[in-house]
Short mmCIF file of the C-alpha atoms (twelve columns), coordinates in Angstrom:
data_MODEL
# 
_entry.id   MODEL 
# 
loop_
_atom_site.group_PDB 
_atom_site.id 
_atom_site.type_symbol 
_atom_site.label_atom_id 
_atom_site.label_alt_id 
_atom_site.label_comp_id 
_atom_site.label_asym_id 
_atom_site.label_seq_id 
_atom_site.Cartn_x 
_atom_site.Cartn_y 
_atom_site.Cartn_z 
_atom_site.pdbx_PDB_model_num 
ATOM 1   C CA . UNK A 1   -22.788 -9.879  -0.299  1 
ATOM 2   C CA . UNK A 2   -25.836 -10.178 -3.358  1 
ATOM 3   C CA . UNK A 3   -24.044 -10.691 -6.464  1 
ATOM 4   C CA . UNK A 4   -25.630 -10.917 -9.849  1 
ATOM 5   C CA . UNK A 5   -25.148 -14.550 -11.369 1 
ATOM 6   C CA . UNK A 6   -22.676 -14.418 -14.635 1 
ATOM 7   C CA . UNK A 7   -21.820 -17.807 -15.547 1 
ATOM 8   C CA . UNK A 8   -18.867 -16.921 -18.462 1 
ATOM 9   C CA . UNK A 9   -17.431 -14.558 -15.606 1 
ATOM 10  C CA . UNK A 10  -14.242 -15.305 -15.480 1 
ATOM 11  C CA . UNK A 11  -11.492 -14.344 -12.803 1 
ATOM 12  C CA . UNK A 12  -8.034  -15.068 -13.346 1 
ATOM 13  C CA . UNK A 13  -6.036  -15.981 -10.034 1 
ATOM 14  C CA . UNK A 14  -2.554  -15.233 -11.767 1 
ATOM 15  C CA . UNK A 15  -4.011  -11.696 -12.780 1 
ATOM 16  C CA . UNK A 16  -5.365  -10.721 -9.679  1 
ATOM 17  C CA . UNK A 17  -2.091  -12.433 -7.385  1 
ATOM 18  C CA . UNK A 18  -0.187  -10.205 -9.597  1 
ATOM 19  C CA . UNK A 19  -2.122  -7.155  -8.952  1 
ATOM 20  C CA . UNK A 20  -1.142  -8.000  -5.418  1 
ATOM 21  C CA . UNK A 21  1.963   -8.239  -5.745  1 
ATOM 22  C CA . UNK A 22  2.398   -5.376  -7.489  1 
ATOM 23  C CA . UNK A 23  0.207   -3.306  -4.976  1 
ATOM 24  C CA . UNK A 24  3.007   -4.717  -2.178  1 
ATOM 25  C CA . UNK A 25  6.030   -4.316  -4.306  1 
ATOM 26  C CA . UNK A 26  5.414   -0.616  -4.911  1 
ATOM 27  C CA . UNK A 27  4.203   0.146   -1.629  1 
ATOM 28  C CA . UNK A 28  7.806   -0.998  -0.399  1 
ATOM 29  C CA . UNK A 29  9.513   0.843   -3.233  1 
ATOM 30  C CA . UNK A 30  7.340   3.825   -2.035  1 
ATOM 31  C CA . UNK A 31  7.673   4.059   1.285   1 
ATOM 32  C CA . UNK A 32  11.632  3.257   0.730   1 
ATOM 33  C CA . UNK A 33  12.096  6.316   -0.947  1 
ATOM 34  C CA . UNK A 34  9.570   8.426   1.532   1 
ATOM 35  C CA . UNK A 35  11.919  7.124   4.490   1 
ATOM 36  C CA . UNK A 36  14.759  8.324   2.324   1 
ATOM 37  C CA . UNK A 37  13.189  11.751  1.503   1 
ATOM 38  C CA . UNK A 38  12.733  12.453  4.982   1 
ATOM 39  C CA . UNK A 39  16.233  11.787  6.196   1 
ATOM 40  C CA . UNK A 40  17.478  14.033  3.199   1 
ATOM 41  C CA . UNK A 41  15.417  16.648  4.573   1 
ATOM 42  C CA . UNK A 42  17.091  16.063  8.580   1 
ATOM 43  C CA . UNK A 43  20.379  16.059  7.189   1 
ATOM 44  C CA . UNK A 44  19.813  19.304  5.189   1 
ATOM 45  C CA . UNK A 45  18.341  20.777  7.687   1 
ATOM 46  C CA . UNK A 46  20.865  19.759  10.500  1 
ATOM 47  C CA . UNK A 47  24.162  20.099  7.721   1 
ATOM 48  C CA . UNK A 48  23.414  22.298  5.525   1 
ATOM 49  C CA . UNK A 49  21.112  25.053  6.496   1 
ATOM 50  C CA . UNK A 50  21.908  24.397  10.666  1 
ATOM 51  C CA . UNK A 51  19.897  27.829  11.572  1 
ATOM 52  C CA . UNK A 52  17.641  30.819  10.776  1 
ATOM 53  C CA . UNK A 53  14.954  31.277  9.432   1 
ATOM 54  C CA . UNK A 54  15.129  28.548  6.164   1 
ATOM 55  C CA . UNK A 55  15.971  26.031  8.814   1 
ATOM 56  C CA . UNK A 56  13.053  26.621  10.699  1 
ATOM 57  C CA . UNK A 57  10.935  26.913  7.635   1 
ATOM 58  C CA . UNK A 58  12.258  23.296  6.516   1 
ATOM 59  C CA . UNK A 59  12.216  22.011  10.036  1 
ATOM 60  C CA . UNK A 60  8.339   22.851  9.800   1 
ATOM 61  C CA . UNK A 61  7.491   21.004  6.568   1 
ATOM 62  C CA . UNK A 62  9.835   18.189  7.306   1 
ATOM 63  C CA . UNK A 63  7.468   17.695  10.600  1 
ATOM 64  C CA . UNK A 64  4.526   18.520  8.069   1 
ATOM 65  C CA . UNK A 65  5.797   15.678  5.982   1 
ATOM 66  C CA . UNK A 66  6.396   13.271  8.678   1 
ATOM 67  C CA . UNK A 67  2.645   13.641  9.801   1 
ATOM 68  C CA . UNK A 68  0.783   13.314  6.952   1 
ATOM 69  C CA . UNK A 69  2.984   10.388  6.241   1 
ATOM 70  C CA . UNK A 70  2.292   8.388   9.303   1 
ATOM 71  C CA . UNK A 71  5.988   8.178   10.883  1 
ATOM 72  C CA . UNK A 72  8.766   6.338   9.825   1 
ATOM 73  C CA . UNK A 73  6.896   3.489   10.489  1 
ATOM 74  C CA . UNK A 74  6.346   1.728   7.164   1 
ATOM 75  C CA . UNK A 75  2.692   3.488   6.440   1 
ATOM 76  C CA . UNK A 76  2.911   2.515   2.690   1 
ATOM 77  C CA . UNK A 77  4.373   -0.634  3.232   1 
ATOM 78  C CA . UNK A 78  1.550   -1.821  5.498   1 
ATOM 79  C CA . UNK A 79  -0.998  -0.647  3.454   1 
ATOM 80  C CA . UNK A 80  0.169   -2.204  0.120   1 
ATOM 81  C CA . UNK A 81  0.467   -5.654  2.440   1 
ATOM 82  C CA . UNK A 82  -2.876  -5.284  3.180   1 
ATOM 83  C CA . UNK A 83  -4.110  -4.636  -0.682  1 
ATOM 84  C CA . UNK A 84  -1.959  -8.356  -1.370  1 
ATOM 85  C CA . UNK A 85  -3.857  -9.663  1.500   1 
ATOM 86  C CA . UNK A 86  -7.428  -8.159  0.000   1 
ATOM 87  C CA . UNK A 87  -6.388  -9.785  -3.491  1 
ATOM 88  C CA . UNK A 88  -5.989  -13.548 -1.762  1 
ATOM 89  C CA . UNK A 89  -9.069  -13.327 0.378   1 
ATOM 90  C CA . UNK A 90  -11.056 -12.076 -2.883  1 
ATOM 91  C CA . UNK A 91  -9.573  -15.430 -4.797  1 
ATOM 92  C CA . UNK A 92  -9.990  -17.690 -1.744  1 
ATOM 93  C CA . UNK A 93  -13.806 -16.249 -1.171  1 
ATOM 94  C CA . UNK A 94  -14.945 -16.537 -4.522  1 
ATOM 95  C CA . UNK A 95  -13.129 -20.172 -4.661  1 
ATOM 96  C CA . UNK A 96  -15.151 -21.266 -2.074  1 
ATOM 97  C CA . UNK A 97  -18.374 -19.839 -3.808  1 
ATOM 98  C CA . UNK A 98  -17.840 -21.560 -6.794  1 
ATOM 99  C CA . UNK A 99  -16.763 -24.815 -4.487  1 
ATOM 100 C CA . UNK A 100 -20.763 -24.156 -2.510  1 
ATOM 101 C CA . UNK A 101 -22.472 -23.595 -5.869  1 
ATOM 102 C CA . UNK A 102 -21.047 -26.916 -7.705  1 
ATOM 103 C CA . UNK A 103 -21.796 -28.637 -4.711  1 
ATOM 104 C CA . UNK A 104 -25.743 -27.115 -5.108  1 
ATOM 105 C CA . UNK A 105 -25.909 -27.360 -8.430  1 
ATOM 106 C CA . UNK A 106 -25.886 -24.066 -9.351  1 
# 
């Protein structure tokens, strides 16, 4: 990667860590509630509306819903892991730049 040379650029560690964990934190909170919104809409649809044809019409976007969000299995979650991740390999890479350019004398 060809970066432009700033020498008062200045990246914070505790800024961009927190960004991180933020990006997990609400991913969590997120896909929390989207695991909770989906067994609302099985219950209502099992309990409350058990047949016809509003059952099968919420049957059908519940199963919509379900798709587009991945599954129960933790699709936000893994993604806002992944931005925390992202946020320690950006401080650990540019670490290590600074570590190879004081070490060349740039």
């Amino acid at each position: 990667m060809v970066m432009n040379s700033d020498p008062n650029l200045i990246i914070s560690d505790d800024y961009t860590n927190e960004v991180g964990n933020t990006c997990r934190d609400r991913g969590g909170n997120l896909d929390d509630a989207m695991n909770s919104y989906l067994s609302l809409l099985d219950q209502v649809a099992s309990e409350a509306i058990p047949s016809g044809a509003q059952h099968d019409a919420l049957v059908a976007f519940t199963n919509v819903a379900r798709q587009l969000y991945g599954g129960k299995t933790g699709t936000l979650k893994e993604t806002s892991k992944t931005l925390q991740t992202t946020c320690e390999d950006f401080i650990a890479e540019v670490d290590a730049d600074d570590q190879f350019r004081s070490l060349n004398g740039a």
